[in-house]
Each structure stands twice: as C-alpha cells, then as structure tokens.
PDB file with one MODEL, atoms N, CA, C and O in Angstrom:
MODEL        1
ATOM      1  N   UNK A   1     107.887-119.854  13.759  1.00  0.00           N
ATOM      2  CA  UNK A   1     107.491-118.492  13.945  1.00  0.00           C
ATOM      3  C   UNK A   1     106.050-118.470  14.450  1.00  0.00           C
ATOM      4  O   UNK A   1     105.272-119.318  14.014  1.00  0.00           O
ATOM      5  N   UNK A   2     105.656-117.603  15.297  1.00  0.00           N
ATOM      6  CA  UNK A   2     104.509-117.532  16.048  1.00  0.00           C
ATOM      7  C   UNK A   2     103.874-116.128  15.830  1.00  0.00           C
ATOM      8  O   UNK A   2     104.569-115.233  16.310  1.00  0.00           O
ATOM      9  N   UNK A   3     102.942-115.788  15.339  1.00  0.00           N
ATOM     10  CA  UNK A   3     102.402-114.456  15.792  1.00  0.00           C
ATOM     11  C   UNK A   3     101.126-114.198  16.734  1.00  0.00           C
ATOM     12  O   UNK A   3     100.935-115.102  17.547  1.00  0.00           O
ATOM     13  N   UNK A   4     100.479-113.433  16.759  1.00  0.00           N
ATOM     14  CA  UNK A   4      99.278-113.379  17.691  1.00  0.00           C
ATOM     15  C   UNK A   4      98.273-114.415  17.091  1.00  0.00           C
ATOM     16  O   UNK A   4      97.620-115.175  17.806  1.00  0.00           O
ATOM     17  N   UNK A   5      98.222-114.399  16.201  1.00  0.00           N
ATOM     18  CA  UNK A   5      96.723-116.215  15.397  1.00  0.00           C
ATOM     19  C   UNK A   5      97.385-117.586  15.892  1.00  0.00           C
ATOM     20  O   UNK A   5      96.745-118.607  16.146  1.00  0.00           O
ATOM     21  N   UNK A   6      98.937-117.423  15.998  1.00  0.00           N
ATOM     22  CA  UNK A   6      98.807-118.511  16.632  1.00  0.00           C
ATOM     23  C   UNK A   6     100.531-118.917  15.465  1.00  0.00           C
ATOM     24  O   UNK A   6     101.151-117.989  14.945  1.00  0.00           O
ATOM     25  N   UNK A   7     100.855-120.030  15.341  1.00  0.00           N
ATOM     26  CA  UNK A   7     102.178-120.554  14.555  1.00  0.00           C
ATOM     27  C   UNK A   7     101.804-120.189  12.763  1.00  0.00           C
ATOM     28  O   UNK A   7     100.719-120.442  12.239  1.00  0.00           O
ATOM     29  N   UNK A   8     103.178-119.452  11.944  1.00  0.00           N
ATOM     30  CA  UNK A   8     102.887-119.315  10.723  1.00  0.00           C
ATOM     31  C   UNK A   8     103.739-119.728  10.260  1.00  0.00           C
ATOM     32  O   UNK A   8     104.952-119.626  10.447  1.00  0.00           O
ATOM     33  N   UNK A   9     102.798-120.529   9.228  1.00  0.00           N
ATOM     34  CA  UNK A   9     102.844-121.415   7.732  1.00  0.00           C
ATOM     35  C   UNK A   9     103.574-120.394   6.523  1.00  0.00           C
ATOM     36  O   UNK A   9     103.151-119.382   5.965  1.00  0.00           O
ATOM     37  N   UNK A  10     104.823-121.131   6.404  1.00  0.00           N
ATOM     38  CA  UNK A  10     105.318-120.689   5.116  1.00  0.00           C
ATOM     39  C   UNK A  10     105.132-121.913   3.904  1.00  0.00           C
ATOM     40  O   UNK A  10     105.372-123.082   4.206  1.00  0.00           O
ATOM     41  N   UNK A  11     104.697-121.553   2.549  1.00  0.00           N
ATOM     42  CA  UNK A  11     104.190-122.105   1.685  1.00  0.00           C
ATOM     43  C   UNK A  11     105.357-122.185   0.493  1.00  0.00           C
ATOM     44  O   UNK A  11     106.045-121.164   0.489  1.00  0.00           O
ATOM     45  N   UNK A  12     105.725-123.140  -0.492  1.00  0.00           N
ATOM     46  CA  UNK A  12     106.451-122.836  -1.495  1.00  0.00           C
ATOM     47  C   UNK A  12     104.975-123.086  -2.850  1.00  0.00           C
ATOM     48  O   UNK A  12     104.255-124.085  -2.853  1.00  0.00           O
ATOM     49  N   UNK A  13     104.880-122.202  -3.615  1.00  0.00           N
ATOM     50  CA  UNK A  13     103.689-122.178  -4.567  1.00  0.00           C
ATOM     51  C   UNK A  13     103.875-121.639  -5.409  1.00  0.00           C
ATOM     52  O   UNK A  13     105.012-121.183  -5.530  1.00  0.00           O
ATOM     53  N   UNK A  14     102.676-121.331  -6.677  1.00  0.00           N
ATOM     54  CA  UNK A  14     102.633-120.884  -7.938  1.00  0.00           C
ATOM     55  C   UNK A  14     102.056-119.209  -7.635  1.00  0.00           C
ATOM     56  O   UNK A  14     101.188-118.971  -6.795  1.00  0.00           O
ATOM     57  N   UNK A  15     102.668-118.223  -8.424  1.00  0.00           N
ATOM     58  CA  UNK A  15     101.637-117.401  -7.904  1.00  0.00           C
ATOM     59  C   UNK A  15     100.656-117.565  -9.141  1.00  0.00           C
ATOM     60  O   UNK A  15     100.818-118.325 -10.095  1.00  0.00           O
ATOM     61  N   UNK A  16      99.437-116.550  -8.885  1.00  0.00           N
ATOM     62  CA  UNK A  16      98.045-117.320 -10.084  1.00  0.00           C
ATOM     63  C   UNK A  16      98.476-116.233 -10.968  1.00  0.00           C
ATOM     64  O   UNK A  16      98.866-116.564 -12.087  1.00  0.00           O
ATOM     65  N   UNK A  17      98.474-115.266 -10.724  1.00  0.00           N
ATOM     66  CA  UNK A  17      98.642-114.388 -12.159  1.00  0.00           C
ATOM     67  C   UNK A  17      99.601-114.131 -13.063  1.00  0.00           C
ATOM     68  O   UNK A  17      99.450-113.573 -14.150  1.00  0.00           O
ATOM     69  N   UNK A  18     101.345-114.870 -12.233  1.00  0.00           N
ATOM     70  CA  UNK A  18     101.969-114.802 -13.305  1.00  0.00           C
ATOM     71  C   UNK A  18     102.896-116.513 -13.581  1.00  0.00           C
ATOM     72  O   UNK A  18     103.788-116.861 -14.354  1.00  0.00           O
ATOM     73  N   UNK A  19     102.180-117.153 -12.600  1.00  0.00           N
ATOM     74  CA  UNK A  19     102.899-118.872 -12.485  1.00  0.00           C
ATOM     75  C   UNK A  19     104.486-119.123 -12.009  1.00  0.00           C
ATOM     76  O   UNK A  19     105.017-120.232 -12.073  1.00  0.00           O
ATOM     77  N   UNK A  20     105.110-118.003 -11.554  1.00  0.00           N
ATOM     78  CA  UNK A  20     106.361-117.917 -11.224  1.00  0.00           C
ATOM     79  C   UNK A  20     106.368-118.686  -9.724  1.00  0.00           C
ATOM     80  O   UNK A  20     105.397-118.269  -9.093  1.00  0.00           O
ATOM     81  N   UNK A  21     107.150-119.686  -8.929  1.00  0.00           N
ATOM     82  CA  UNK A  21     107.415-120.147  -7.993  1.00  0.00           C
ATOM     83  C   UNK A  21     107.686-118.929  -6.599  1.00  0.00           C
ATOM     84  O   UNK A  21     108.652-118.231  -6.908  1.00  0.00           O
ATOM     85  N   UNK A  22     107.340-118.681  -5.770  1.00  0.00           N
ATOM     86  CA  UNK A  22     107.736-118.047  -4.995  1.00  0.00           C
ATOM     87  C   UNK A  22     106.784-118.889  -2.834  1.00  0.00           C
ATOM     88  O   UNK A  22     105.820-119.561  -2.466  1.00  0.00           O
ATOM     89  N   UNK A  23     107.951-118.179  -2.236  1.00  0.00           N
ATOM     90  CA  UNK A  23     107.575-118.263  -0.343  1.00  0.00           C
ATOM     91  C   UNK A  23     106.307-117.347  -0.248  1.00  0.00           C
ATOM     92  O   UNK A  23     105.953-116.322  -0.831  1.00  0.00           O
ATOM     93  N   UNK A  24     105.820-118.067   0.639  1.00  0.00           N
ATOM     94  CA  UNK A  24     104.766-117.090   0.885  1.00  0.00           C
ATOM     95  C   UNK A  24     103.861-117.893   2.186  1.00  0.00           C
ATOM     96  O   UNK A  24     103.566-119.087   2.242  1.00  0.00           O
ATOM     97  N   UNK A  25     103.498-116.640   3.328  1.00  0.00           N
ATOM     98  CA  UNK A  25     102.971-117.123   4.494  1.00  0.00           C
ATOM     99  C   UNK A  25     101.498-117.461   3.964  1.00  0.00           C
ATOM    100  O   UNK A  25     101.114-116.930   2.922  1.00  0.00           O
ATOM    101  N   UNK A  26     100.731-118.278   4.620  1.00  0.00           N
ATOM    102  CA  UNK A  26      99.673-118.925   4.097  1.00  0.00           C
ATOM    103  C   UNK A  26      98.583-118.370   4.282  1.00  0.00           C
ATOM    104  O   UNK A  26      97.613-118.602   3.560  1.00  0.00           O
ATOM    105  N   UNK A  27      98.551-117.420   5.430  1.00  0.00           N
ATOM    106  CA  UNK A  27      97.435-116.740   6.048  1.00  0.00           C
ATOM    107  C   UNK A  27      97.698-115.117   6.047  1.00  0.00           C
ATOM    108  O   UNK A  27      97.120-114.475   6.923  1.00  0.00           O
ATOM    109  N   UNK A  28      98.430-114.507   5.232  1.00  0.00           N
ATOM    110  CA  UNK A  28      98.865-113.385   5.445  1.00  0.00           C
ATOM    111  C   UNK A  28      99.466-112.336   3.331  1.00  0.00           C
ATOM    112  O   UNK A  28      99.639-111.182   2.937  1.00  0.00           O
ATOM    113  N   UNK A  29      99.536-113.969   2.642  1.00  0.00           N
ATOM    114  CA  UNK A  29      99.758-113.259   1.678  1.00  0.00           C
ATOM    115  C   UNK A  29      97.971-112.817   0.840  1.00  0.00           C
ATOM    116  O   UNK A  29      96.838-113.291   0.763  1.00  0.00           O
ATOM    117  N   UNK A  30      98.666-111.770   0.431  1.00  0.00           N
ATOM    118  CA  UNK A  30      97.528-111.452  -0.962  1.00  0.00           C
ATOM    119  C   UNK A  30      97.009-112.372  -1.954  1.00  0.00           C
ATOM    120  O   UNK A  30      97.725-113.103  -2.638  1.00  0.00           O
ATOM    121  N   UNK A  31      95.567-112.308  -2.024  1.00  0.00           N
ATOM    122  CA  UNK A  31      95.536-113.395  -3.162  1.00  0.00           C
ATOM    123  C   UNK A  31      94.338-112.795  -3.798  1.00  0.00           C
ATOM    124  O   UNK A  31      93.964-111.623  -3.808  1.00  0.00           O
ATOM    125  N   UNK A  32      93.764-113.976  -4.385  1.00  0.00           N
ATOM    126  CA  UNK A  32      92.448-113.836  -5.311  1.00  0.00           C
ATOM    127  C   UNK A  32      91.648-114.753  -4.948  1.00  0.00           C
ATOM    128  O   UNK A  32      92.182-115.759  -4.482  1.00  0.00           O
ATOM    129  N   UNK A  33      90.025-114.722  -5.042  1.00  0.00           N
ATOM    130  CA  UNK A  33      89.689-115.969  -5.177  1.00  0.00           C
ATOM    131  C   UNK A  33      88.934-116.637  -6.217  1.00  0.00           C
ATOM    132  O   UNK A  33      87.881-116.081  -6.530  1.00  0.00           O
ATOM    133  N   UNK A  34      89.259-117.777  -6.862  1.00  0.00           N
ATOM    134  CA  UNK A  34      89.014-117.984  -7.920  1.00  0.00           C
ATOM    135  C   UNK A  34      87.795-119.636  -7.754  1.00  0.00           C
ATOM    136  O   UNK A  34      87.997-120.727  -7.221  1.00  0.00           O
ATOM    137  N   UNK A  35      87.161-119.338  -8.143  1.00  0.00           N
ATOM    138  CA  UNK A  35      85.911-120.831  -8.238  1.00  0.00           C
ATOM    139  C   UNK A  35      85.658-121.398  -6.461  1.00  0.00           C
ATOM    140  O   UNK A  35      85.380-122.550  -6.128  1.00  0.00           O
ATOM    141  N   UNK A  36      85.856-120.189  -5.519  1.00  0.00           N
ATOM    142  CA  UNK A  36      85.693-119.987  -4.266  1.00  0.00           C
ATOM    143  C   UNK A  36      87.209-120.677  -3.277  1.00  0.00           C
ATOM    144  O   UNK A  36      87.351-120.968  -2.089  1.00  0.00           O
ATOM    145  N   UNK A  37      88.181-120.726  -4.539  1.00  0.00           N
ATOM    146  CA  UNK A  37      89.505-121.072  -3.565  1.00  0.00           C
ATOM    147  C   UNK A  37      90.416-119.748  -3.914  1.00  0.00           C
ATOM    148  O   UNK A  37      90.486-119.288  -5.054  1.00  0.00           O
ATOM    149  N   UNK A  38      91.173-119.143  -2.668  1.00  0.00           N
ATOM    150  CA  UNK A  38      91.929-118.143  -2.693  1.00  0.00           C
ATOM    151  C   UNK A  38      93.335-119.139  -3.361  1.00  0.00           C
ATOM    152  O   UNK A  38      93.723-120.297  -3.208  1.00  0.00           O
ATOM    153  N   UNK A  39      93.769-117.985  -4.124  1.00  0.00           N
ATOM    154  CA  UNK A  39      94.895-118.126  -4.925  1.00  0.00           C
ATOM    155  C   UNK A  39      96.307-116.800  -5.012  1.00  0.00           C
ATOM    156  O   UNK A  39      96.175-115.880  -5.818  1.00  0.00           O
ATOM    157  N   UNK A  40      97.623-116.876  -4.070  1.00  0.00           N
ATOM    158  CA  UNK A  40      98.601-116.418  -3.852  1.00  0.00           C
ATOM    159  C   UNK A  40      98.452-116.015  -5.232  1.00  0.00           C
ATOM    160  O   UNK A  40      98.064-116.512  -6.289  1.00  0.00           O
ATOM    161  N   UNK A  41      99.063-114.560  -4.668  1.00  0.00           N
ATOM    162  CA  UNK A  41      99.316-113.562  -5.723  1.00  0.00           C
ATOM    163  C   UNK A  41     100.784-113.000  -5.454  1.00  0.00           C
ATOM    164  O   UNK A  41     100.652-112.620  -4.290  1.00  0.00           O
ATOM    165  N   UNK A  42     102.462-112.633  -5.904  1.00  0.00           N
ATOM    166  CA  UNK A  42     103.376-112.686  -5.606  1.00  0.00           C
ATOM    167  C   UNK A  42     103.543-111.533  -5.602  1.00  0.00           C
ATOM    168  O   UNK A  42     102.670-110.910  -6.206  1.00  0.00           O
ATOM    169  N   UNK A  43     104.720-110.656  -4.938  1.00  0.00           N
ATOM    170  CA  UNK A  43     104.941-109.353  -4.584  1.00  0.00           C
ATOM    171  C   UNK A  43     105.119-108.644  -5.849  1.00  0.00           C
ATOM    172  O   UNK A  43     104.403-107.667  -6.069  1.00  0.00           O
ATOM    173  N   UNK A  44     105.998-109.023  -6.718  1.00  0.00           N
ATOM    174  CA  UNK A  44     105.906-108.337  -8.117  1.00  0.00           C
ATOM    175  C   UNK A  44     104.708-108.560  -8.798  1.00  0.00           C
ATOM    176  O   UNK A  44     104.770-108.191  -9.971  1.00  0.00           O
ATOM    177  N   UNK A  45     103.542-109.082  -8.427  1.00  0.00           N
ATOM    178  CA  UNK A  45     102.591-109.083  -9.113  1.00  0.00           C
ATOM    179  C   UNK A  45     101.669-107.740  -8.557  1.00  0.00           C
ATOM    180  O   UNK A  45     100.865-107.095  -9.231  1.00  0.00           O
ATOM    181  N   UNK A  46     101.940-107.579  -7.491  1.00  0.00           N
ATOM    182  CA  UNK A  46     100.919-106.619  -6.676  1.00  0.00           C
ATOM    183  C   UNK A  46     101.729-105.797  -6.680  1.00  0.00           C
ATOM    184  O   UNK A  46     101.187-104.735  -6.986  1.00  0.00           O
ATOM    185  N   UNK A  47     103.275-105.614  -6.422  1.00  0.00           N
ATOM    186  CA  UNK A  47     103.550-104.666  -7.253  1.00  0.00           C
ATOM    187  C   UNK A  47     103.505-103.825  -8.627  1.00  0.00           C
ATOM    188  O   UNK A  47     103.967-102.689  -8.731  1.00  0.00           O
ATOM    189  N   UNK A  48     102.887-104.539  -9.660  1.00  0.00           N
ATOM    190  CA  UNK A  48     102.826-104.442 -10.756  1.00  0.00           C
ATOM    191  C   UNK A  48     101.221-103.840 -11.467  1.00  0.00           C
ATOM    192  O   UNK A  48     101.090-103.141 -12.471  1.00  0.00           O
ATOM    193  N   UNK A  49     100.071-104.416 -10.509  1.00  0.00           N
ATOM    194  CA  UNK A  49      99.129-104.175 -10.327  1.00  0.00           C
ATOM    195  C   UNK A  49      98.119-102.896  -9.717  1.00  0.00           C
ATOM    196  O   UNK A  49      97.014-102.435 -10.002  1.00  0.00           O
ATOM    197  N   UNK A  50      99.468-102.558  -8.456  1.00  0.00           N
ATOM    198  CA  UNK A  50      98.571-101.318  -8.160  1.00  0.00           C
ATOM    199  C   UNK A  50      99.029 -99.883  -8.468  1.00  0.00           C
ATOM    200  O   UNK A  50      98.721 -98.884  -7.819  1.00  0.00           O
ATOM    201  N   UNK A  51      99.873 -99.941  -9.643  1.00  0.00           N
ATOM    202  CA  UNK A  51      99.524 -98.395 -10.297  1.00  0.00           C
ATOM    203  C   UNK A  51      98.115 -98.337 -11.513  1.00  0.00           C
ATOM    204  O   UNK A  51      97.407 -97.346 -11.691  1.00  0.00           O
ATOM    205  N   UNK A  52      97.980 -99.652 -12.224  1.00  0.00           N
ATOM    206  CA  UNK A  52      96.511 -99.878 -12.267  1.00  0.00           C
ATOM    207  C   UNK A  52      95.467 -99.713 -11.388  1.00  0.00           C
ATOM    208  O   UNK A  52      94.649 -98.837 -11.667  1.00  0.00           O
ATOM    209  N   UNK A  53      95.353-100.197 -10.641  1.00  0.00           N
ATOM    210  CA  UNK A  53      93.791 -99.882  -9.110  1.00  0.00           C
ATOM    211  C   UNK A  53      94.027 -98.499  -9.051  1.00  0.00           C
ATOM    212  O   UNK A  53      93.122 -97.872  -9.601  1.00  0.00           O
ATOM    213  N   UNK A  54      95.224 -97.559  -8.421  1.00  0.00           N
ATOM    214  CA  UNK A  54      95.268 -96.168  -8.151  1.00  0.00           C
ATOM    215  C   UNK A  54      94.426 -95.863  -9.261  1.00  0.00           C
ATOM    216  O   UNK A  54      93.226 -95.703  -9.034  1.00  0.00           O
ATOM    217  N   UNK A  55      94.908 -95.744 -10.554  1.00  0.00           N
ATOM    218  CA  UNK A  55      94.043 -95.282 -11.584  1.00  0.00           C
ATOM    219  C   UNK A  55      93.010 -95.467 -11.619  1.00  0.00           C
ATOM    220  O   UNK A  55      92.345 -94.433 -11.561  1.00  0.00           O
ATOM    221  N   UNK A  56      92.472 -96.337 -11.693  1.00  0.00           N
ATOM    222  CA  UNK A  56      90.996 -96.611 -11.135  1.00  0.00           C
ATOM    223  C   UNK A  56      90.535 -96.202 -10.071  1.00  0.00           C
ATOM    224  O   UNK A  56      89.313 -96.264  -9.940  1.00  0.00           O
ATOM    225  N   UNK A  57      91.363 -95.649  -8.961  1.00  0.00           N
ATOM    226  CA  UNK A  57      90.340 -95.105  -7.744  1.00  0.00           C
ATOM    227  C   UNK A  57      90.153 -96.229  -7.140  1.00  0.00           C
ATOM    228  O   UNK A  57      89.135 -96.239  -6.447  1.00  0.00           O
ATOM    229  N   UNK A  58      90.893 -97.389  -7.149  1.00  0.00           N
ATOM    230  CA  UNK A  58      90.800 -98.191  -5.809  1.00  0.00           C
ATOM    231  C   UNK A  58      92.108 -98.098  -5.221  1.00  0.00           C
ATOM    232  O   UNK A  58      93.102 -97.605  -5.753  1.00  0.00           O
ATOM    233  N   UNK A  59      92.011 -98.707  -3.870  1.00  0.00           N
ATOM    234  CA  UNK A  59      93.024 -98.859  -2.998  1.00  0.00           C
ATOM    235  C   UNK A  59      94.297 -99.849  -3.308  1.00  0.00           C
ATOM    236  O   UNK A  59      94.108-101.043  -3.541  1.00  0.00           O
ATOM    237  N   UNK A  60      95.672 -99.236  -3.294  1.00  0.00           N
ATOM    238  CA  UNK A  60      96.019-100.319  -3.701  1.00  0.00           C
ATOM    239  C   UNK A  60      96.540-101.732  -2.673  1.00  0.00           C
ATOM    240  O   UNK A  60      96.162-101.685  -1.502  1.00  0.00           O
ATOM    241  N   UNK A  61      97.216-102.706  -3.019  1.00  0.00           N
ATOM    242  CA  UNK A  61      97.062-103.987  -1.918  1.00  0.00           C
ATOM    243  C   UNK A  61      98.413-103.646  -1.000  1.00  0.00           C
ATOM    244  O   UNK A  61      99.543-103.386  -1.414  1.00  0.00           O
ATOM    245  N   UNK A  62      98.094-103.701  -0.070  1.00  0.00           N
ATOM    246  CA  UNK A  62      99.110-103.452   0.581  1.00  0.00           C
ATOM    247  C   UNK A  62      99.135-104.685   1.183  1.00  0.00           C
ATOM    248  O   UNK A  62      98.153-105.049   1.830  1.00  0.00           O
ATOM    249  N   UNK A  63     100.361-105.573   1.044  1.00  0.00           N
ATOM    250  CA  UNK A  63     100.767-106.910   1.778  1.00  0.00           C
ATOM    251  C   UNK A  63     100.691-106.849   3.196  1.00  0.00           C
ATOM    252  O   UNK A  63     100.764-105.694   3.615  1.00  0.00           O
ATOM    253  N   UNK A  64     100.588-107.576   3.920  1.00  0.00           N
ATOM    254  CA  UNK A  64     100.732-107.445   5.460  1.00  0.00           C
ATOM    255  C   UNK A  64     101.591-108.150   5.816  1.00  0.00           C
ATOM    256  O   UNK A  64     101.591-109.340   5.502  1.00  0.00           O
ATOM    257  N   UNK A  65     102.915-107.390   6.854  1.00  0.00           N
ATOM    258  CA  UNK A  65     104.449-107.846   7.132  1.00  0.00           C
ATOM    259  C   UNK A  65     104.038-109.260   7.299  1.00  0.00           C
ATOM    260  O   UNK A  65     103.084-109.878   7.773  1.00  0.00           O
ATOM    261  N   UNK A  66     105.200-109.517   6.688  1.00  0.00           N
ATOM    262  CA  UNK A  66     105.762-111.146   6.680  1.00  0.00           C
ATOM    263  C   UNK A  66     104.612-112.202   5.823  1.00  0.00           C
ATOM    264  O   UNK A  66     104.457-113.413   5.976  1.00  0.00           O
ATOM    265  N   UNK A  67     104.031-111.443   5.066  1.00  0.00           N
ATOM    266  CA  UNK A  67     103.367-111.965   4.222  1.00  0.00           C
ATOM    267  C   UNK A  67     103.856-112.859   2.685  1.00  0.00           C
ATOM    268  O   UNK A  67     103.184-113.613   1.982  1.00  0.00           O
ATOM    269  N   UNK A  68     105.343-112.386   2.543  1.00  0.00           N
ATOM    270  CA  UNK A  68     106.515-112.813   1.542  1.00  0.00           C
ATOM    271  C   UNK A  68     107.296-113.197   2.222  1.00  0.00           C
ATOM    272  O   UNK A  68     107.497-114.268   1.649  1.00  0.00           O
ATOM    273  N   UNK A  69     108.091-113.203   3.209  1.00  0.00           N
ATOM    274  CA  UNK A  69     108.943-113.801   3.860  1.00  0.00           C
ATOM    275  C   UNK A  69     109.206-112.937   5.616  1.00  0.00           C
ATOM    276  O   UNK A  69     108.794-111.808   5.880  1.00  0.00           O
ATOM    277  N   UNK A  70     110.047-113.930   6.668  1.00  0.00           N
ATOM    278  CA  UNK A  70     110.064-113.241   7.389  1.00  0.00           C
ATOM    279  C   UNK A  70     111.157-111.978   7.636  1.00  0.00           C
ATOM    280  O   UNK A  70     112.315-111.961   7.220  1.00  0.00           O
ATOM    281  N   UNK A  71     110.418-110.818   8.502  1.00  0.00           N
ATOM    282  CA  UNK A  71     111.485-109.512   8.423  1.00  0.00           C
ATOM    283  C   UNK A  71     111.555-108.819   9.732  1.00  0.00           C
ATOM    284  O   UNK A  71     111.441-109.577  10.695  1.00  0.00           O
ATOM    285  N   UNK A  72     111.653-108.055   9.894  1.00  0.00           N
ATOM    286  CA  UNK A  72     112.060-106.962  11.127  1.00  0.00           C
ATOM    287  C   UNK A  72     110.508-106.851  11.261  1.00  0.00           C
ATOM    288  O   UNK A  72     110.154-107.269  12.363  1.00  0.00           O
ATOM    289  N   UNK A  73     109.363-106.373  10.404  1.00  0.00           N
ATOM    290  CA  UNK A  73     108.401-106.104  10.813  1.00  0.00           C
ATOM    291  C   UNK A  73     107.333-107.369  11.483  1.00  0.00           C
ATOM    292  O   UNK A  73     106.499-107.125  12.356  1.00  0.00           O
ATOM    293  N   UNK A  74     107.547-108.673  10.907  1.00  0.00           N
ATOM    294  CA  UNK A  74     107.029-109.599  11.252  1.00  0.00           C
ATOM    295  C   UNK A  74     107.760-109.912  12.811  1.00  0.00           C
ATOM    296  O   UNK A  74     108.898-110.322  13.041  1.00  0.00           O
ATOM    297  N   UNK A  75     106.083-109.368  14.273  1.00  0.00           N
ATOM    298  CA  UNK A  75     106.338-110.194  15.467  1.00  0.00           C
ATOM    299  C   UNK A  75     106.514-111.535  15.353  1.00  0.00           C
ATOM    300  O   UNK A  75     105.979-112.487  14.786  1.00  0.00           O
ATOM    301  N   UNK A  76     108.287-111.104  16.736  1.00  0.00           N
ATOM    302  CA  UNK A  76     108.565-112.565  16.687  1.00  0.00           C
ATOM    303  C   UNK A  76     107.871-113.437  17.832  1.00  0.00           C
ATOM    304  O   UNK A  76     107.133-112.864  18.633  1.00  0.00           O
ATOM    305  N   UNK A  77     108.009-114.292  17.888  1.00  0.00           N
ATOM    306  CA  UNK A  77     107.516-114.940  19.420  1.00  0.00           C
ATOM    307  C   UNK A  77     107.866-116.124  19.665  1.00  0.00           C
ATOM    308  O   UNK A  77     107.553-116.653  20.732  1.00  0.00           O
TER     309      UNK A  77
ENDMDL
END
C-alpha cells in the first residue's frame, strides 16, 4: 500500500494503555509518547478515552484513515 509519504507499514503490537495485541499503520496510528518514544494506542482505547477529553474541553483523537487497518477511506496507489 502506498499513500502520498510514500509505502505504509502495517505493525502487529501492544497497545500501551491497555496491552491488548492489535494492526496498526506505523505512521498514522494514535499514540503517546512515553520517555521520548511514541507508543500505539488501539481504537477501543481512544475510543474509550475521548468522552473523557470532551469533558475536559479538549479535542477528542480522531484516528487518521487507515490508521487501524486498511479501508475505503485509505488512498490507494
């Protein structure tokens, strides 16, 4: 798969906040960064997370297509 940055990396990993195995593009999923290394964060986690932030008055994370796997919204090339 190719998008405009160039060929994308699908990853098999931990996510950090809840340790569950999940896919995830390398340059496109949500994460954290922790002791200055970013750390995958999984869709039910950020799902789970941003009716917390709303409450708080932040924005919540919105994934960017094909950031969990590929779909209709992720350009093909």
């Amino acid at each position: 798969m190719v998008d405009d940055d160039g060929p994308v990396i699908f990853a098999l990993g931990e996510c950090y906040a809840c340790h569950r195995p999940f896919t995830f593009s390398v340059t496109r999923v949500p994460s954290v960064v922790v002791e200055g290394i970013r750390q995958p964060i999984c869709r039910a986690c950020v799902e789970c997370v941003n009716p917390r932030r709303i409450a708080n008055g932040l924005e919540p994370i919105v994934p960017l297509p094909g950031a969990y796997e590929p779909d209709d919204e992720f350009p093909e090339g």
